[in-house]
DRENVOSE-255682 format. One line per 4 residues: number of its first residue (from 1); their letters; for each residue x, y, z of C-alpha. Coordinates in steps of 0.02 Angstrom, whole numbers, plus 50000, padded with zeros to 5 digits. Example, Ala and Ser with C-alpha at 12.3 -4.5 7.8 and 13.67 -1.06 7.14 Angstrom:
2
1	as	50615/49775/50390 ~ 50684/49947/50357 .
***
This chain:
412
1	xxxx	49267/51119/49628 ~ 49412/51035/49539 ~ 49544/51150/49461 ~ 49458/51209/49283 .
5	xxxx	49638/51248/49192 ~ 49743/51113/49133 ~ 49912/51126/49108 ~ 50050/51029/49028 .
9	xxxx	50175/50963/49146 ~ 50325/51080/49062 ~ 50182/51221/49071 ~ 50174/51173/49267 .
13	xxxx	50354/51225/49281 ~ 50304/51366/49302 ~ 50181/51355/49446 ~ 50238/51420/49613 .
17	xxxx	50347/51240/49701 ~ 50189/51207/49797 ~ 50046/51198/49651 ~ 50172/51076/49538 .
21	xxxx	50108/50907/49501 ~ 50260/50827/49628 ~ 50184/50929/49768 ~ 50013/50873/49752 .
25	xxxx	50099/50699/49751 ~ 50173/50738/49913 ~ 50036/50815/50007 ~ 49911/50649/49945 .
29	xxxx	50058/50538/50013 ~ 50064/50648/50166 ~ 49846/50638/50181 ~ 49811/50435/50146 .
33	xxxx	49921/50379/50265 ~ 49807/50484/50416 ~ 49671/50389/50395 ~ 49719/50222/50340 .
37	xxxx	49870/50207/50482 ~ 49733/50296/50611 ~ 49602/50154/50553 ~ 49744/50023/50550 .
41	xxxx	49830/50067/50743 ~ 49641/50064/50835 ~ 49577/49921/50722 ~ 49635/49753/50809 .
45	xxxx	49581/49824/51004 ~ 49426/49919/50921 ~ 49360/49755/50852 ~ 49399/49633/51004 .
49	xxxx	49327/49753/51105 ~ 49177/49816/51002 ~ 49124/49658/50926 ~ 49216/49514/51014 .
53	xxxx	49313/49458/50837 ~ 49420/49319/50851 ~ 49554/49249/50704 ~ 49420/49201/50604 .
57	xxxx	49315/49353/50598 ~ 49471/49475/50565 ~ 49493/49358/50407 ~ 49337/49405/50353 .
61	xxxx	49356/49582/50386 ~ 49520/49596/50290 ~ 49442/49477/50164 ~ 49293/49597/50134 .
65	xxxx	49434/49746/50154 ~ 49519/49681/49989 ~ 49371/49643/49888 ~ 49383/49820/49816 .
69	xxxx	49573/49791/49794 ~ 49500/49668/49664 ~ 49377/49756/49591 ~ 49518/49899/49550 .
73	xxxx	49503/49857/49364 ~ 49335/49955/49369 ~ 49458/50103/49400 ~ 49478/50094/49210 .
77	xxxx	49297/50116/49156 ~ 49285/50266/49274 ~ 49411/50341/49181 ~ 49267/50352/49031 .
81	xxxx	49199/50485/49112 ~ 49331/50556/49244 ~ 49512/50599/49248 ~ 49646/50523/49337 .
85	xxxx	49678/50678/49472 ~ 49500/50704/49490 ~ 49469/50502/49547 ~ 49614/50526/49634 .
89	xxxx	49554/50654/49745 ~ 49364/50598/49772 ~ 49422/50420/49817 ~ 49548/50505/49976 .
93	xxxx	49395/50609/50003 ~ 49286/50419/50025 ~ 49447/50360/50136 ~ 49444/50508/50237 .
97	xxxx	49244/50517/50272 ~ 49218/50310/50286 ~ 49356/50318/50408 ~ 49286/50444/50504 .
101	xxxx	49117/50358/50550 ~ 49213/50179/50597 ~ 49172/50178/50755 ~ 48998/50248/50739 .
105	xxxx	48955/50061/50691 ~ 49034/49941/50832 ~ 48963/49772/50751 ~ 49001/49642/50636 .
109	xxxx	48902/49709/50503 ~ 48931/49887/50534 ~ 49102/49858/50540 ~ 49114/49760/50377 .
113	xxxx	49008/49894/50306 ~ 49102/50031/50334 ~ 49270/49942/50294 ~ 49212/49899/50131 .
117	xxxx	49178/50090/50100 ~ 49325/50151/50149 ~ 49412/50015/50066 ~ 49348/50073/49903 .
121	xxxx	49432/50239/49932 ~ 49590/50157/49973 ~ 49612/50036/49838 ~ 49556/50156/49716 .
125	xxxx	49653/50306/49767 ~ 49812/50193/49773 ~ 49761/50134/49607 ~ 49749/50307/49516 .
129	xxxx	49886/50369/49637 ~ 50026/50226/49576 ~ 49993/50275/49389 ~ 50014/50476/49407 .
133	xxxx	50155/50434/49526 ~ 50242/50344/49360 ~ 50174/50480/49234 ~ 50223/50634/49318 .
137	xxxx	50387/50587/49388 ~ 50534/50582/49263 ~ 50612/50419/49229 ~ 50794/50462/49280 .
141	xxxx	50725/50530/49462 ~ 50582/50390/49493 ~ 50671/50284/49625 ~ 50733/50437/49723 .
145	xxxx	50582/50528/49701 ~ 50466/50380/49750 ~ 50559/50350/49910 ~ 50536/50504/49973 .
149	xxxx	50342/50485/49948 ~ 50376/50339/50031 ~ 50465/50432/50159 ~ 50318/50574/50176 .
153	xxxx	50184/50457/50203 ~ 50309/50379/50360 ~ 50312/50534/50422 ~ 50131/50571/50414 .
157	xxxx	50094/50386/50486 ~ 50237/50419/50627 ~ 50133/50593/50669 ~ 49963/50489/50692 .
161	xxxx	50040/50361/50777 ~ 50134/50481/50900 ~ 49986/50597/50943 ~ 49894/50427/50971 .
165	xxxx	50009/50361/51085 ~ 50042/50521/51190 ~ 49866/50569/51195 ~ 49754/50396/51217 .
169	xxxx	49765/50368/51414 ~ 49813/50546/51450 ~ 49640/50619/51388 ~ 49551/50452/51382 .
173	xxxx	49522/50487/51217 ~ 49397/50348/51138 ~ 49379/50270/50979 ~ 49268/50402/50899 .
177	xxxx	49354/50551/50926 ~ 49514/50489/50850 ~ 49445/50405/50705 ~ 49327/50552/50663 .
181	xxxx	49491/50681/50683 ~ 49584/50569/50580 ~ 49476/50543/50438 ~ 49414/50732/50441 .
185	xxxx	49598/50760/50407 ~ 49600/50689/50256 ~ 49421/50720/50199 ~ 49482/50900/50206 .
189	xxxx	49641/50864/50105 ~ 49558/50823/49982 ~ 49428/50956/49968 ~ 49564/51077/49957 .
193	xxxx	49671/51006/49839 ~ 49532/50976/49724 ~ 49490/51174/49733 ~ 49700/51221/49732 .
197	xxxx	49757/51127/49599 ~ 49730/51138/49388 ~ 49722/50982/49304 ~ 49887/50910/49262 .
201	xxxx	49921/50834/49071 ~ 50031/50708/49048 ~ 50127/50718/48887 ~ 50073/50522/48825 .
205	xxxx	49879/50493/48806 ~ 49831/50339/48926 ~ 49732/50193/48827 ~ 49551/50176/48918 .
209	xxxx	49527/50014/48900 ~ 49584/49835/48975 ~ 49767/49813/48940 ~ 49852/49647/48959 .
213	xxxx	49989/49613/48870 ~ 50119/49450/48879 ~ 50295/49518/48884 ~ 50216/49620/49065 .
217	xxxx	50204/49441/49109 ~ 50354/49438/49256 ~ 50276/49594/49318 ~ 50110/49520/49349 .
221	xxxx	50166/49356/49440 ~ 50250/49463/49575 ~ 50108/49571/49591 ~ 50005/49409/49633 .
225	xxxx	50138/49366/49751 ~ 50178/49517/49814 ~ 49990/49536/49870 ~ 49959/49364/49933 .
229	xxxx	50105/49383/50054 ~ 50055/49553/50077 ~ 49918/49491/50155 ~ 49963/49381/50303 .
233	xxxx	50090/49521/50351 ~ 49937/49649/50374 ~ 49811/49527/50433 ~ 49902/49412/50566 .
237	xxxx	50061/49503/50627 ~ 49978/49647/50718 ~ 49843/49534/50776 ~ 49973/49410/50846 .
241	xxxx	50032/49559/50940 ~ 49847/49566/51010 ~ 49810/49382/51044 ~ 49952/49323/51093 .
245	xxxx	50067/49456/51179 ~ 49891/49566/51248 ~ 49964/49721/51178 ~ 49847/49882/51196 .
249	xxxx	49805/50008/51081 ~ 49947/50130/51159 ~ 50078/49963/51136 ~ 50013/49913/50955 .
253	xxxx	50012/50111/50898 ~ 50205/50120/50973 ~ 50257/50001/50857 ~ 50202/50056/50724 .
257	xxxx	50283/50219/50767 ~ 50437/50152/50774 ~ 50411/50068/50613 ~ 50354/50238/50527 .
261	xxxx	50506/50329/50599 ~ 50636/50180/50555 ~ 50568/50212/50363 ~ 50550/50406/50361 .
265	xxxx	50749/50390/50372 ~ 50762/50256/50281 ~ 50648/50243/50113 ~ 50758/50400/50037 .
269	xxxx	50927/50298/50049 ~ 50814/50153/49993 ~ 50766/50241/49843 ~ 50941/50304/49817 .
273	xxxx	51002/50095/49819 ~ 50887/50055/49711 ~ 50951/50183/49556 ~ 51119/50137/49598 .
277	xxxx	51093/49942/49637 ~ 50942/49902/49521 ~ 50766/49827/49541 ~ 50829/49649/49520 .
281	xxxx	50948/49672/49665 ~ 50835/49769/49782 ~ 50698/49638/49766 ~ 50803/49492/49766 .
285	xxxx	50869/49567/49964 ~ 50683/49611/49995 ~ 50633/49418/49983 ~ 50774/49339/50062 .
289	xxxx	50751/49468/50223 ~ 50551/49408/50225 ~ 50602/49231/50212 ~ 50698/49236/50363 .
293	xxxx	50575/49351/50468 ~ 50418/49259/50415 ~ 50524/49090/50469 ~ 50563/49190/50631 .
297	xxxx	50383/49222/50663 ~ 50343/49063/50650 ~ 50485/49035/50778 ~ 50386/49119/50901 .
301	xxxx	50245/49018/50930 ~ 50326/48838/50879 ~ 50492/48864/50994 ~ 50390/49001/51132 .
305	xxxx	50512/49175/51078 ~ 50452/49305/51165 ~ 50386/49487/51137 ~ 50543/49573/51121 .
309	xxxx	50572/49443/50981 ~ 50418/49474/50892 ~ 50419/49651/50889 ~ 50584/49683/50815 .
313	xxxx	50547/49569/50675 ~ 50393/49661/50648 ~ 50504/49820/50624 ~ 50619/49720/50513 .
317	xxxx	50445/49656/50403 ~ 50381/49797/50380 ~ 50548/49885/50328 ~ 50588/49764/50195 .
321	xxxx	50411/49781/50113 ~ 50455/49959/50101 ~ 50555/49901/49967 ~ 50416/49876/49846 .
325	xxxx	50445/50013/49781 ~ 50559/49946/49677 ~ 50414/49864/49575 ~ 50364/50009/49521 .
329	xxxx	50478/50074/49450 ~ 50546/49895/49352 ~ 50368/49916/49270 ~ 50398/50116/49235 .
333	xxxx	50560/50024/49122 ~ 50487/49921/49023 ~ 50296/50004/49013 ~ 50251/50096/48832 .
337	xxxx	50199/50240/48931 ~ 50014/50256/48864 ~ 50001/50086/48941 ~ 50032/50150/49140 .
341	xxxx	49874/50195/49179 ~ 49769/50043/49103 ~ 49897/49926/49175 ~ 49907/49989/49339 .
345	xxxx	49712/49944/49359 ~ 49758/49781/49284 ~ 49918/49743/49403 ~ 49816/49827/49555 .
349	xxxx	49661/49669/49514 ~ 49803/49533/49493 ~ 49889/49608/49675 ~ 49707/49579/49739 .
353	xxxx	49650/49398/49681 ~ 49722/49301/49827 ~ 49690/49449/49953 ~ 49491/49414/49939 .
357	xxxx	49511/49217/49965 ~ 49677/49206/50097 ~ 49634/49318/50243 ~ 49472/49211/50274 .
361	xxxx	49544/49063/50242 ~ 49696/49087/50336 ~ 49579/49111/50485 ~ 49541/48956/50502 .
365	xxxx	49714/48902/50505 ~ 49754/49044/50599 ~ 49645/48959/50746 ~ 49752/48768/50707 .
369	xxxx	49907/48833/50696 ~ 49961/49016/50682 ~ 50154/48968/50668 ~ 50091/48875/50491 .
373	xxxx	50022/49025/50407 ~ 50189/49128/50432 ~ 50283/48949/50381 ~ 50160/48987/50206 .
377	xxxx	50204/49170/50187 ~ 50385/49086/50197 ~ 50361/48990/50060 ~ 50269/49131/49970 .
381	xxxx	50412/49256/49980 ~ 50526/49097/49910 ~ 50432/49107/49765 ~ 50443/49271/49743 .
385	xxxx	50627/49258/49757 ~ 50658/49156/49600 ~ 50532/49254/49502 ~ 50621/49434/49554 .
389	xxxx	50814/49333/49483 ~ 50725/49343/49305 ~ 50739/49537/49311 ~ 50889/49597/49199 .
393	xxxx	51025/49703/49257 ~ 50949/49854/49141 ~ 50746/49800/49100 ~ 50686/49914/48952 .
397	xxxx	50569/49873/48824 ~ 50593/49700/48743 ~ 50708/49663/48871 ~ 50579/49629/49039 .
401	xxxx	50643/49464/49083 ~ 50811/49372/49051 ~ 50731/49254/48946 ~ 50687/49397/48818 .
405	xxxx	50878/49424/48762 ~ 50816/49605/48698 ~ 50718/49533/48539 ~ 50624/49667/48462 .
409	xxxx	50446/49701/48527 ~ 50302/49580/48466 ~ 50141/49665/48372 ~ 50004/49670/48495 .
***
């Protein structure tokens, strides 16, 4: 198990176009995105109906559902003892086999249980998956190459959600069968790419051990940001759709087929705009788009806008986070590239910090007032607004923020 041969990536060049490192990038962004999106359509009806959860438990859920997402610096000391693809691979494996047994545990602790499991997969797979994603991808191809991973793991989602939603009510499918097909899926992506694939060597060493280092500084606050806000968009907006509209599983999994669909066209001219326009601009149109949909959402429970309201700006969020991207690669530009790996862990923990804390206690003021918390992400995506305007034109090395007029790089 696990390819034995490792190969340069120049050596890799030579591999037939499906065993090449940007292949086995594809087919992992293709694979993640069957379970999670599976586990993410059912979860909001499989909870209500399983276990009764109102606001306040799906805060906990989500808050126990990040607390790996936190704990992502840990990916660093695994790398002691394991490589990058191979952690890559056994944490999709976790995803894919957690997510399989969800509904095998239709209580609050089950369900907590098994979310935390699965969650471990997730947060570390997208931990390890973000830092090969920056290593094996050349510099001068990164945003067009990244958005159509982006665009892959749409179309994977928009597959999911599609059989879901044409085969619920028609075979009366329930929520075991789905969630066990789903994650076997993956599980089984994983096994075979861990058997069809040599190890893949980057040409820069990664440091193994904690990096954090001040001129990443910019990079970090709008990780925080970006996760916090992150947050009440995953936790709340589908849920709304729930509680207050009484969508059903085959309703809730539509719209996030159209969503999935909308950015399988999209993300490649995204990643196209973002070479051409920069990662300043991009994120800069990112926050301004949330500010006005999370003020619309809050629109629809202070002034009563209806369904048709609050589904097309649930497209519209969910398209401009797609832009995120962008992040990505502004660190790839100004990262020494033995630090990617280290400080992907590192940025991964900082994304997480208010994810553990803000689901649960955005529960409570979910129950007050639900058109507050969006008024909050609001205010969130403000902030990252004037953070994302310190971005130069052209970041690089010594030059990450506008404030460091390209002085040379400090000893550290």
């Amino acid at each position: 198990m696990f390819g034995i041969h490792t190969l340069t990536l120049r050596q890799a060049e030579t591999l037939p176009r499906w065993r090449r490192p940007a292949f086995l990038l594809f087919l992992m962004a293709a694979a993640m995105p069957v379970a999670f999106a599976t586990w993410s359509a059912l979860l909001n009806n499989f909870v209500k109906e399983a276990a009764g959860f109102t606001g306040v438990e799906i805060g906990w859920l989500h808050t126990v559902r990040e607390i790996p997402g936190l704990l992502a610096i840990g990916v660093i000391v695994l790398l002691w003892v394991l490589r990058e693809q191979v952690l890559a691979v056994l944490a999709l494996g976790l995803l894919g086999a957690a997510t399989a047994v969800t509904a095998l545990f239709p209580s609050l602790a089950g369900i907590l249980t098994i979310t935390l499991l699965s969650s471990i997969g997730f947060h570390y797979f997208e931990t390890v998956n973000q830092s090969l994603q920056l290593q094996w991808i050349d510099r001068r191809r990164a945003p067009q190459t990244l958005g159509w991973i982006v665009a892959i793991g749409s179309g994977a989602s928009l597959v999911a959600y599609a059989l879901i939603v044409l085969t619920w009510k028609t075979f009366h499918l329930s929520y075991e069968a789905v969630y066990a097909t789903a994650g076997g899926f993956t599980l089984a992506v994983a096994i075979f790419a861990a058997f069809a694939y040599p190890q893949f060597e980057a040409p820069d060493p990664q440091l193994k051990s904690f990096v954090l280092r001040r001129r990443y500084w910019l990079y970090y606050l709008l990780q925080f940001m970006a996760g916090a806000r992150r947050q009440i968009f995953v936790v709340f907006a589908a849920f709304m759709m729930v509680e207050r509209f009484g969508f059903d599983v085959q309703e809730v999994t539509a719209l996030f087929l159209i969503n999935y669909l909308i950015n399988m066209v999209v993300a490649p001219m995204m990643g196209r705009a973002v070479g051409r326009f920069g990662e300043r601009n991009a994120l800069v149109f990112e926050y301004i788009g949330l500010i006005a949909v999370f003020l619309s959402y809050g629109g629809v429970y202070w002034f009563g806008w209806g369904v048709a309201v609050a589904a097309v700006l649930y497209v519209l969020d969910h398209l401009f986070f797609s832009l995120a991207f962008a992040l990505k690669t502004y660190f790839q530009k100004i990262a020494a590239p033995e630090d990617i790996a280290p400080t992907a862990a590192v940025a991964f923990t900082i994304n997480h910090i208010a994810a553990v804390f803000l689901p649960a206690a955005l529960g409570y003021l979910w129950v007050i007032s639900p058109g507050a918390v969006f008024g909050l992400a609001a205010a969130m995506a403000a902030g990252s607004l004037g953070l994302a305007l310190l971005i130069p034109r052209h970041p690089e090395p010594g030059h990450e923020t506008i404030l460091a007029r390209a002085r040379p790089l400090p000893a550290e």
